[in-house]
KOLGU-4560 file (N, C-alpha, C; in nm, 3 decimals, padded with zeros to 5 digits):
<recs>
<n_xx: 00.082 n_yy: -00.119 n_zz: 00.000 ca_xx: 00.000 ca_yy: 00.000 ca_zz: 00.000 c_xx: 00.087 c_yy: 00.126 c_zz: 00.000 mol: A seq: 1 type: UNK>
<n_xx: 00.211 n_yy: 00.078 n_zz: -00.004 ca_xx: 00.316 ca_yy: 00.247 ca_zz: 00.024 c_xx: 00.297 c_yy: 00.361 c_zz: -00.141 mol: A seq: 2 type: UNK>
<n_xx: 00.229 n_yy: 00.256 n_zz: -00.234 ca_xx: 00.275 ca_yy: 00.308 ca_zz: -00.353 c_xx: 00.084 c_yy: 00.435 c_zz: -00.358 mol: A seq: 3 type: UNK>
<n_xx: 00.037 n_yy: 00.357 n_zz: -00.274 ca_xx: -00.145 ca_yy: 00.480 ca_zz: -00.280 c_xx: -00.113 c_yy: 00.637 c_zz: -00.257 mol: A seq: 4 type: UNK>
<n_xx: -00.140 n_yy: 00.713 n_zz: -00.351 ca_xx: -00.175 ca_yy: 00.839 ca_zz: -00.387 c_xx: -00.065 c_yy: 00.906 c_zz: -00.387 mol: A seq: 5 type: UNK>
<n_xx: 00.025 n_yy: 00.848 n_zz: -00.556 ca_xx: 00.115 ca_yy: 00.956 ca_zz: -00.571 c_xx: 00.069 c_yy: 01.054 c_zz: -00.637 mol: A seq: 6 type: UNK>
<n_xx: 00.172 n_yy: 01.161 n_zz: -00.660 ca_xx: 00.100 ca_yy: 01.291 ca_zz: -00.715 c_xx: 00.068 c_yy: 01.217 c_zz: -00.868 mol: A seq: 7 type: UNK>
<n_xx: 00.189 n_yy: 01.179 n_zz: -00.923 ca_xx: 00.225 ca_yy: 01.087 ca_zz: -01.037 c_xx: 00.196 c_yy: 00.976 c_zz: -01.093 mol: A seq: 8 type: UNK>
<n_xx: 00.083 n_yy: 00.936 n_zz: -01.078 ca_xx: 00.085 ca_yy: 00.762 ca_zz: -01.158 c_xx: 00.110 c_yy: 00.707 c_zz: -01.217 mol: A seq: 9 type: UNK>
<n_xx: 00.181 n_yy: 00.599 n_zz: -01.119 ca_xx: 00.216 ca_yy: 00.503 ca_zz: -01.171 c_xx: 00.152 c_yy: 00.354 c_zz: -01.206 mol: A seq: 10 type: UNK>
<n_xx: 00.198 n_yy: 00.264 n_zz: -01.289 ca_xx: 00.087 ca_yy: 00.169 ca_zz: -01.242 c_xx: 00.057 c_yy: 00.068 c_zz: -01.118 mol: A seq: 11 type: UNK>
<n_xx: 00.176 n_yy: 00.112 n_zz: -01.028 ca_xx: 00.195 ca_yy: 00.048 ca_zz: -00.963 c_xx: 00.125 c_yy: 00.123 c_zz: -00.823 mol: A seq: 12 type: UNK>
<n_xx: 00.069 n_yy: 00.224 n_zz: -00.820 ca_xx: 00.022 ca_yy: 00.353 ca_zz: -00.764 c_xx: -00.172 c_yy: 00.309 c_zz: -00.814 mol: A seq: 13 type: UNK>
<n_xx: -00.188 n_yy: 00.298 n_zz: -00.926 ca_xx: -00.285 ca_yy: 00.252 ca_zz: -00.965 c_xx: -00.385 c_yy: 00.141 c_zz: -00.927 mol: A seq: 14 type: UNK>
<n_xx: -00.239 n_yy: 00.056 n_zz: -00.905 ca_xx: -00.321 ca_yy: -00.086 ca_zz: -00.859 c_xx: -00.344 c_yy: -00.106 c_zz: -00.722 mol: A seq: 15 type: UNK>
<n_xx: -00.250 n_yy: 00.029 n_zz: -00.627 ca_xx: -00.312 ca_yy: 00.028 ca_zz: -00.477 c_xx: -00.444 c_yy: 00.080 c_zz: -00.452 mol: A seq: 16 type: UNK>
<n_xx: -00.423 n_yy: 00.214 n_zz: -00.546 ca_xx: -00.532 ca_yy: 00.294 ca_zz: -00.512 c_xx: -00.646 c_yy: 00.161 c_zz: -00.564 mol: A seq: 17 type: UNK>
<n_xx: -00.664 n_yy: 00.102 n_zz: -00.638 ca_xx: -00.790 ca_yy: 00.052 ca_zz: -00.681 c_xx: -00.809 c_yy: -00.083 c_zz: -00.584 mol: A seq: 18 type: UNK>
<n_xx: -00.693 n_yy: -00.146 n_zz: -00.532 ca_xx: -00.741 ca_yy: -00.247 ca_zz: -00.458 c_xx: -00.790 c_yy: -00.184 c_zz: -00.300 mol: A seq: 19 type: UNK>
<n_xx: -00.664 n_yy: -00.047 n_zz: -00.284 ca_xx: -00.752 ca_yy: -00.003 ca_zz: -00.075 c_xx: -00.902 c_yy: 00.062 c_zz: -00.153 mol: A seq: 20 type: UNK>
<n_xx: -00.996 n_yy: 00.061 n_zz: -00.281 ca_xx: -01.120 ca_yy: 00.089 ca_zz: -00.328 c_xx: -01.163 c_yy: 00.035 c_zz: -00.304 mol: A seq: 21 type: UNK>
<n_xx: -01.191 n_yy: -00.107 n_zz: -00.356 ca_xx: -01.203 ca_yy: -00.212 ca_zz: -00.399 c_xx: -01.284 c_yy: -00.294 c_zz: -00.281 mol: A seq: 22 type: UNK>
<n_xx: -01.364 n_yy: -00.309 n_zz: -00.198 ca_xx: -01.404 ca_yy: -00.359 ca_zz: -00.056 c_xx: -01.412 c_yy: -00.517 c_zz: -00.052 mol: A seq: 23 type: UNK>
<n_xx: -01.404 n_yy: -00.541 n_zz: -00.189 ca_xx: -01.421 ca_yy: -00.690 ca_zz: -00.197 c_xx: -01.273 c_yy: -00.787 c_zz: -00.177 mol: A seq: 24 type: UNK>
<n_xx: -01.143 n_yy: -00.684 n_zz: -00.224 ca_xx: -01.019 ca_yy: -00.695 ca_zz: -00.253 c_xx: -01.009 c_yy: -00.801 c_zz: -00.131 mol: A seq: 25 type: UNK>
<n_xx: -00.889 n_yy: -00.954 n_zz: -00.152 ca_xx: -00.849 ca_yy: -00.939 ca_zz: -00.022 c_xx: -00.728 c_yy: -00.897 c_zz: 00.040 mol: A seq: 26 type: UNK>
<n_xx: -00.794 n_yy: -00.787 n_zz: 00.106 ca_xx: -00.644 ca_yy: -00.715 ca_zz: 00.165 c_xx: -00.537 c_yy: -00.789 c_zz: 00.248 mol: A seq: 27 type: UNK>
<n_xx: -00.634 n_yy: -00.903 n_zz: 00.336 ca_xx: -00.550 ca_yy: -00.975 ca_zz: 00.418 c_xx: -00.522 c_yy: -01.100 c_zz: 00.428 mol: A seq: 28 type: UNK>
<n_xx: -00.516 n_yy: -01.096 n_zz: 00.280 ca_xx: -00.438 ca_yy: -01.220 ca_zz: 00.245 c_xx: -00.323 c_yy: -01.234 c_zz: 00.218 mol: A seq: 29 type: UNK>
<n_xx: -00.281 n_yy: -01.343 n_zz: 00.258 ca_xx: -00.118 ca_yy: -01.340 ca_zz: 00.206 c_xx: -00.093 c_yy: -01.426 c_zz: 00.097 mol: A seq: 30 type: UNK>
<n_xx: -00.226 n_yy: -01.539 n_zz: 00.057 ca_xx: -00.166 ca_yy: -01.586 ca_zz: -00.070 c_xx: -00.152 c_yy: -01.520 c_zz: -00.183 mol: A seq: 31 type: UNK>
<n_xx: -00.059 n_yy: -01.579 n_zz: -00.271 ca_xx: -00.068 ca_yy: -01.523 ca_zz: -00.390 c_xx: -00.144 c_yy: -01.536 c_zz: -00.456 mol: A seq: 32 type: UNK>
<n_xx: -00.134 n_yy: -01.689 n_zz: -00.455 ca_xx: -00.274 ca_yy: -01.778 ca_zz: -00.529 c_xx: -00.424 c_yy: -01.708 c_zz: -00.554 mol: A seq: 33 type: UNK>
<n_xx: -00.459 n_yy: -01.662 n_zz: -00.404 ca_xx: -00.598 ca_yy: -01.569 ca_zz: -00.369 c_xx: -00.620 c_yy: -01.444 c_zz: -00.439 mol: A seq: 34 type: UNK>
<n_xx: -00.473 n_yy: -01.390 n_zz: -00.431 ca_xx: -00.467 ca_yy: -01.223 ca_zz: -00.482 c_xx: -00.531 c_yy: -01.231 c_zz: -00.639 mol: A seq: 35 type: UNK>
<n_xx: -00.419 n_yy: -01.338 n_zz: -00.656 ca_xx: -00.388 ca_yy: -01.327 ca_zz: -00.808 c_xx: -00.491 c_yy: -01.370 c_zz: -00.899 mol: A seq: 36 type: UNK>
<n_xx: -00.607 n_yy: -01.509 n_zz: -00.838 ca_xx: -00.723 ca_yy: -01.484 ca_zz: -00.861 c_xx: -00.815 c_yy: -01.383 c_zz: -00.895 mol: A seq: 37 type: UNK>
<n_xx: -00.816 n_yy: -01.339 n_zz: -00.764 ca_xx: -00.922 ca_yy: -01.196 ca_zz: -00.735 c_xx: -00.845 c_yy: -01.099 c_zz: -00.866 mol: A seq: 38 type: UNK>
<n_xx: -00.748 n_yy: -01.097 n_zz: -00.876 ca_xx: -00.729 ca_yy: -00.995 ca_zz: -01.030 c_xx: -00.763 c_yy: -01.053 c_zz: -01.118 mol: A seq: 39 type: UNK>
<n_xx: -00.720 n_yy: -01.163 n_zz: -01.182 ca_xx: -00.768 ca_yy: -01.230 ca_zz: -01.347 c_xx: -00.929 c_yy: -01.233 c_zz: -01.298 mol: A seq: 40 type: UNK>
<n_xx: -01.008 n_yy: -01.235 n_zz: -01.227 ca_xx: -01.145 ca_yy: -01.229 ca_zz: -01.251 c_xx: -01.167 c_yy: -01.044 c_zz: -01.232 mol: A seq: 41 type: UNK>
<n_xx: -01.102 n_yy: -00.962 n_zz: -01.176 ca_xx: -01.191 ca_yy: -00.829 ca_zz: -01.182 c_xx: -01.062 c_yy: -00.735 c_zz: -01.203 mol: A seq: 42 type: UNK>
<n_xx: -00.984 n_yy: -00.747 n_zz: -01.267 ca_xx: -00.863 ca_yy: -00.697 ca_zz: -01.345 c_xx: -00.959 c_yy: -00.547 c_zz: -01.335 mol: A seq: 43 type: UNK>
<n_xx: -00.869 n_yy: -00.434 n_zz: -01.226 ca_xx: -00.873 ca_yy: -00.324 ca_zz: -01.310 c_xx: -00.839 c_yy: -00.266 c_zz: -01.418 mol: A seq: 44 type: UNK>
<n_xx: -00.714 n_yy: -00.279 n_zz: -01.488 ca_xx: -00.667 ca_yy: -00.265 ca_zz: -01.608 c_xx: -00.591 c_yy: -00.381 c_zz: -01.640 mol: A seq: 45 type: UNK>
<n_xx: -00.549 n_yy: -00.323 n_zz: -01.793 ca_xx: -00.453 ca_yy: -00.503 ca_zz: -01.850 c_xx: -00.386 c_yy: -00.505 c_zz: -01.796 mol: A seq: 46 type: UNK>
<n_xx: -00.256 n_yy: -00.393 n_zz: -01.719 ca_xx: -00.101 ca_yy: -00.469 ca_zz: -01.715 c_xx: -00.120 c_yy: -00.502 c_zz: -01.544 mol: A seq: 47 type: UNK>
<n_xx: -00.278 n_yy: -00.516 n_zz: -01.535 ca_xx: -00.239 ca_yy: -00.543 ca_zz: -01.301 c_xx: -00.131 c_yy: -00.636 c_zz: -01.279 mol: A seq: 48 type: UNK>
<n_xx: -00.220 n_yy: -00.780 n_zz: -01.340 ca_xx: -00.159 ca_yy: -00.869 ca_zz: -01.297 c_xx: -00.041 c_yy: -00.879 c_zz: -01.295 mol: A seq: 49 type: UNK>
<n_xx: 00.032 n_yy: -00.818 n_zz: -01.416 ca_xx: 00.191 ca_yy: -00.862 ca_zz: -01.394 c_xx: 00.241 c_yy: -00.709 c_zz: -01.347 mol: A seq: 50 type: UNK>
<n_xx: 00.174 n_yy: -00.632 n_zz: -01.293 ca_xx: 00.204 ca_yy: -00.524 ca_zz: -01.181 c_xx: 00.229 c_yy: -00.582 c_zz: -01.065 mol: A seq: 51 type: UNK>
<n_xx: 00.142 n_yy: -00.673 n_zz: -00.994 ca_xx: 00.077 ca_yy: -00.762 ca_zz: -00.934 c_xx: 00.252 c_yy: -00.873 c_zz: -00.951 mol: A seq: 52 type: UNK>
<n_xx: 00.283 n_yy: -00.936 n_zz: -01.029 ca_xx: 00.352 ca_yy: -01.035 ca_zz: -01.010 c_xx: 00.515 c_yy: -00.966 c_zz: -00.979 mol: A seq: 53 type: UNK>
<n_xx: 00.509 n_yy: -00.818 n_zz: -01.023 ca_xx: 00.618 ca_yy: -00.798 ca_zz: -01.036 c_xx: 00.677 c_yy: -00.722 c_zz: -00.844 mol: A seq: 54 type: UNK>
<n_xx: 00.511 n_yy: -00.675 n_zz: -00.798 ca_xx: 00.532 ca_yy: -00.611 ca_zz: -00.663 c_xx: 00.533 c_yy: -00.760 c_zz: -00.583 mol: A seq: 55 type: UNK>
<n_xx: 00.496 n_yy: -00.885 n_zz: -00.563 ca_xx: 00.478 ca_yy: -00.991 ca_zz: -00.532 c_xx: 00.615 c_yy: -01.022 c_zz: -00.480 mol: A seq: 56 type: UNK>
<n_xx: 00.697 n_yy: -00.998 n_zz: -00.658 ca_xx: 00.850 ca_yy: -01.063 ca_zz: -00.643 c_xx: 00.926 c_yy: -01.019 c_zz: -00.537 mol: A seq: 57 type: UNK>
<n_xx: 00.905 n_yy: -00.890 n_zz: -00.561 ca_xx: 00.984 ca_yy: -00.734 ca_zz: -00.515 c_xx: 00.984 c_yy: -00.797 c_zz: -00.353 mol: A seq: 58 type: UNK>
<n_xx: 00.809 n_yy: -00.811 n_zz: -00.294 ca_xx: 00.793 ca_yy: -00.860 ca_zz: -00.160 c_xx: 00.856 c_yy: -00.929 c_zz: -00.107 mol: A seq: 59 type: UNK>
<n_xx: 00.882 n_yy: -01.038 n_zz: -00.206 ca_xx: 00.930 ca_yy: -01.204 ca_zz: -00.115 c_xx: 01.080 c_yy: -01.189 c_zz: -00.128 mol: A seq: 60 type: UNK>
<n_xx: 01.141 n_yy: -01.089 n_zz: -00.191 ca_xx: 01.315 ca_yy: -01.069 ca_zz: -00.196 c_xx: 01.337 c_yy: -00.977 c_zz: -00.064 mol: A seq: 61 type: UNK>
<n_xx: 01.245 n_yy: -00.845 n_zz: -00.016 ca_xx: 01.296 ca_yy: -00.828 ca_zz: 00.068 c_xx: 01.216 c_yy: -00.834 c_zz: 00.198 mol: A seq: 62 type: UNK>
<n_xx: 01.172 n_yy: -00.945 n_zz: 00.197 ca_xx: 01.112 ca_yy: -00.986 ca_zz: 00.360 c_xx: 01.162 c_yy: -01.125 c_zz: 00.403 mol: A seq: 63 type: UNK>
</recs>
């Protein structure tokens, strides 16, 4: 969620703002599996998912 309401959008800015929207999103999930679902069925735009796979990666390298 660090990337919600830059001045600038990005898509990566995009896909926070629309999932902390989103009430159905699950925020507190930790699978991927779940997330990544919930996008290929209600995809805000084309490039989420691999917005989505690429913030995923980013996650699991530095935690």
């Amino acid at each position: 969620m660090r990337y919600r309401g830059l001045k600038q959008p990005t898509d990566e800015s995009r896909l926070a703002d629309w999932m902390f929207e989103d009430h159905d999103f699950p925020k507190h999930s930790a699978s991927y599996d779940e997330i990544s679902r919930y996008l290929e069925w209600n995809v805000p735009f084309v490039e989420a998912v691999q917005v989505f796979d690429k913030l995923w990666d980013d996650y699991l390298v530095n935690s």
